[in-house]
C-alpha angles and dihedrals in degrees: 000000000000095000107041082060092050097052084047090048082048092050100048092060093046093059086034086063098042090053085055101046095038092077085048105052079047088060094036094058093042088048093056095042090053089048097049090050089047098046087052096055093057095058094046084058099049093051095045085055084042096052084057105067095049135108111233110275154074097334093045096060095035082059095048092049093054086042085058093042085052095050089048096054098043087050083051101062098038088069098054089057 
């Protein structure tokens, strides 16, 4: 009998804990998916002041490509928001 009220006892903390991490990992992730897109769009930013600045050539479109490649991604993850 004793043992059958401590794993209920066991069981109820665990679910206990889950009902109390589960908003958490909710903000976390929200948290890092806000940061990624936000840390995107700064780069995006600092290369389109960097292009420019450029002369037409290699390292411009290098730069734009990465800049497309940028805008995709970020496209990309807003919608699986």
């Amino acid at each position: 009998m004793a043992k059958s009220t401590n794993l209920q006892r066991i069981t109820y903390r665990l679910h206990a804990q889950r009902e109390k991490l589960a908003p958490s990992i909710a903000l976390r992730r929200n948290y890092l998916e806000t940061t990624f897109l936000n840390q995107i769009n700064s780069e995006k930013e600092a290369i389109q002041s960097h292009i420019q600045r450029l002369q037409p050539g290699v390292r411009r479109v290098y730069l734009q490509h990465r800049l497309e490649r940028l805008n995709a991604r970020a496209a990309k993850k807003a919608v699986g928001l």
